[in-house]
C-alpha positions in Angstrom: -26.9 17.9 -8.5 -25.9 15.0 -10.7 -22.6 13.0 -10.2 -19.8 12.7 -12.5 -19.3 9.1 -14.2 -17.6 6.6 -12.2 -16.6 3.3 -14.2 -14.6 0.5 -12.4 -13.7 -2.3 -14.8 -11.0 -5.2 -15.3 -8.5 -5.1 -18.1 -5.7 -6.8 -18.9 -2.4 -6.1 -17.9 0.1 -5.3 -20.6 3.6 -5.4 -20.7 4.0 -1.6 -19.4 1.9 -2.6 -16.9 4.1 -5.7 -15.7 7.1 -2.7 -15.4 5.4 -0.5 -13.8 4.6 -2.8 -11.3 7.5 -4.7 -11.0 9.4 -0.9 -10.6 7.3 -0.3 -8.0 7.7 -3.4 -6.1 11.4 -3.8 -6.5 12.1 -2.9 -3.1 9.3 -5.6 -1.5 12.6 -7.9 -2.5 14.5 -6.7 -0.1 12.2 -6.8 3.2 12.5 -9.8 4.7 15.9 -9.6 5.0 16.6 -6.9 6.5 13.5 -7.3 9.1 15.6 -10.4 9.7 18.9 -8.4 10.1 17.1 -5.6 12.7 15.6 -8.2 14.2 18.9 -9.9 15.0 20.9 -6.5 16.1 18.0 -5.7 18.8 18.0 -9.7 19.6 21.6 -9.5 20.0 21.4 -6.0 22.0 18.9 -7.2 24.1 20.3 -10.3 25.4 23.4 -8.5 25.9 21.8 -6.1 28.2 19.9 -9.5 30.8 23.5 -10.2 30.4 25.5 -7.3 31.6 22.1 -6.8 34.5 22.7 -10.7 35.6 19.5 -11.7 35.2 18.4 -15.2 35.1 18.0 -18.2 32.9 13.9 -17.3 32.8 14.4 -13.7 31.2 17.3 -15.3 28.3 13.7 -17.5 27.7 11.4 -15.0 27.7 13.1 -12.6 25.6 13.2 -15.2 22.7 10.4 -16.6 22.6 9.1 -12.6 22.5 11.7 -12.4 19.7 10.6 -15.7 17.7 6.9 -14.4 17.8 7.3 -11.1 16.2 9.7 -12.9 13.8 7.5 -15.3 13.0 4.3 -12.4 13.0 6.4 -10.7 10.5 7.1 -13.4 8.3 3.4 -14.5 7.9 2.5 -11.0 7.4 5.0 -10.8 4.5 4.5 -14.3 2.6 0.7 -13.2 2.9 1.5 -9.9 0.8 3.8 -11.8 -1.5 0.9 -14.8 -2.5 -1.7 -12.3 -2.8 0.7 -9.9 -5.3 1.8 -13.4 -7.2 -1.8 -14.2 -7.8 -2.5 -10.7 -9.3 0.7 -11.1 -11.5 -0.6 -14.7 -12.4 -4.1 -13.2 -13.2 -2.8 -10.8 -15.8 -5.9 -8.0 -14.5 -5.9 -4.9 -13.7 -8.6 -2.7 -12.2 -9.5 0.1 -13.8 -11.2 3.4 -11.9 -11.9 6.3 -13.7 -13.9 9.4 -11.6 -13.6 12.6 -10.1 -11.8 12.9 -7.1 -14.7 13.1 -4.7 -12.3 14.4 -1.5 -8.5 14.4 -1.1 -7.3 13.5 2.5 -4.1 13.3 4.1 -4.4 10.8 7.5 -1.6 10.8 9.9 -0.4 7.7 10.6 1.6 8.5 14.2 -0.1 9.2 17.3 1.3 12.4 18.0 0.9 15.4 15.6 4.7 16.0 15.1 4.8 12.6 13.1 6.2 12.5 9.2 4.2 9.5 8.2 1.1 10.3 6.4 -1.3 8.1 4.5 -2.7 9.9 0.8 -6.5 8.8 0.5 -8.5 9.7 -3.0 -12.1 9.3 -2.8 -13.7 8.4 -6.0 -17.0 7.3 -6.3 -17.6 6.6 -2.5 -14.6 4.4 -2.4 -11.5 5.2 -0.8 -7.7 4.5 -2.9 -4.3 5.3 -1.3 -1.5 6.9 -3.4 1.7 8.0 -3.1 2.5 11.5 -2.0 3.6 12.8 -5.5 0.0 12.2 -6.9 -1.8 13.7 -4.1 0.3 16.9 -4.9 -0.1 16.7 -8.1 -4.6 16.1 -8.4 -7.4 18.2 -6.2 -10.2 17.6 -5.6 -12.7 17.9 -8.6 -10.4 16.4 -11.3 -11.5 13.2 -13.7 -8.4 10.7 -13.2 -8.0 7.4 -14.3 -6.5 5.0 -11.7 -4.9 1.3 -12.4 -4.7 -1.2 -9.6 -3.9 -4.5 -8.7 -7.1 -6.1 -7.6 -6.2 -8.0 -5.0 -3.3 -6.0 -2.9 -4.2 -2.9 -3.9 -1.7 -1.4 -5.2 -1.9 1.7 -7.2 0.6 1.6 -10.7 -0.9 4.1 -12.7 -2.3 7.7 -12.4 -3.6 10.0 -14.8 -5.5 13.3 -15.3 -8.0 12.8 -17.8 -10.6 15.2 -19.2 -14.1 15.4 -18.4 -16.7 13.0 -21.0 -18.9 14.7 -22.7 -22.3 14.1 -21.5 -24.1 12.5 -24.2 -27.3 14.1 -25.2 -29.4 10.6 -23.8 -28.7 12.0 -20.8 -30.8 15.1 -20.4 -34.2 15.7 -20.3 
């Protein structure tokens, strides 16, 4: 059985692209404040409960230096995203995969079975590509798309359903 073409190539980004993008991470803006802002209430709510269970100075300690770790975890975590997605925006590229969905898989992403959040995997020519839940309702398995991605964060900004090439006649025997 002979596989369907796979090509994955660089282009550059035009200025559809750059919405596109941008649309999608609009709400990335918005992230480290209100991590900040949860992190505060369950600060807050937290050292009002040591307060109201009169616990000692050593707890008021330990509960912020717990507090200013995960802050600080948080924050790294976020400026890392945000200075690998400014040097794909700087680089003007886009990665281009165009393929036949291989498999379509939906991972859960709790521990328990009850949980809502699930993970959209595309398998296109033995490489793996998360999308959003609308585009892994929309394609099956089997279909030729066409994916654009930012190279270095990975984030998928463009899906389409392309037709099958036409093998060309080099090709066969």
């Amino acid at each position: 059985m002979s596989e369907s073409p796979h090509y994955d190539y660089l282009a550059e980004m035009t200025a559809e692209d750059f919405k596109r993008v941008y649309k999608k991470i609009n709400v990335w803006r918005y992230v480290p404040w209100i991590l900040r802002l949860g992190m505060l209430v369950v600060l807050g709510l937290s050292l009002l409960y040591i307060r109201q269970t009169d616990a000692g100075p050593l707890t008021y300690v330990m509960v912020l230096l717990i507090f200013g770790v995960g802050q600080g975890m948080a924050e790294v975590g976020i400026r890392f995203f945000m200075r690998n997605l400014r040097f794909d925006l700087r680089n003007r590229q886009k990665r281009v995969v165009e393929g036949e969905v291989q498999e379509v898989r939906r991972k859960n992403k709790s521990a328990t079975n009850s949980g809502t959040l699930y993970t959209y995997w595309w398998e296109i020519g033995g490489e793996e590509f998360r999308i959003e839940r609308a585009e892994f309702e929309r394609v099956s398995a089997g279909e030729y798309v066409r994916l654009e991605i930012l190279p270095v964060t990975g984030i998928t900004f463009g899906v389409a359903v392309l037709p099958f090439p036409e093998a060309d006649a080099s090709s066969f025997p």
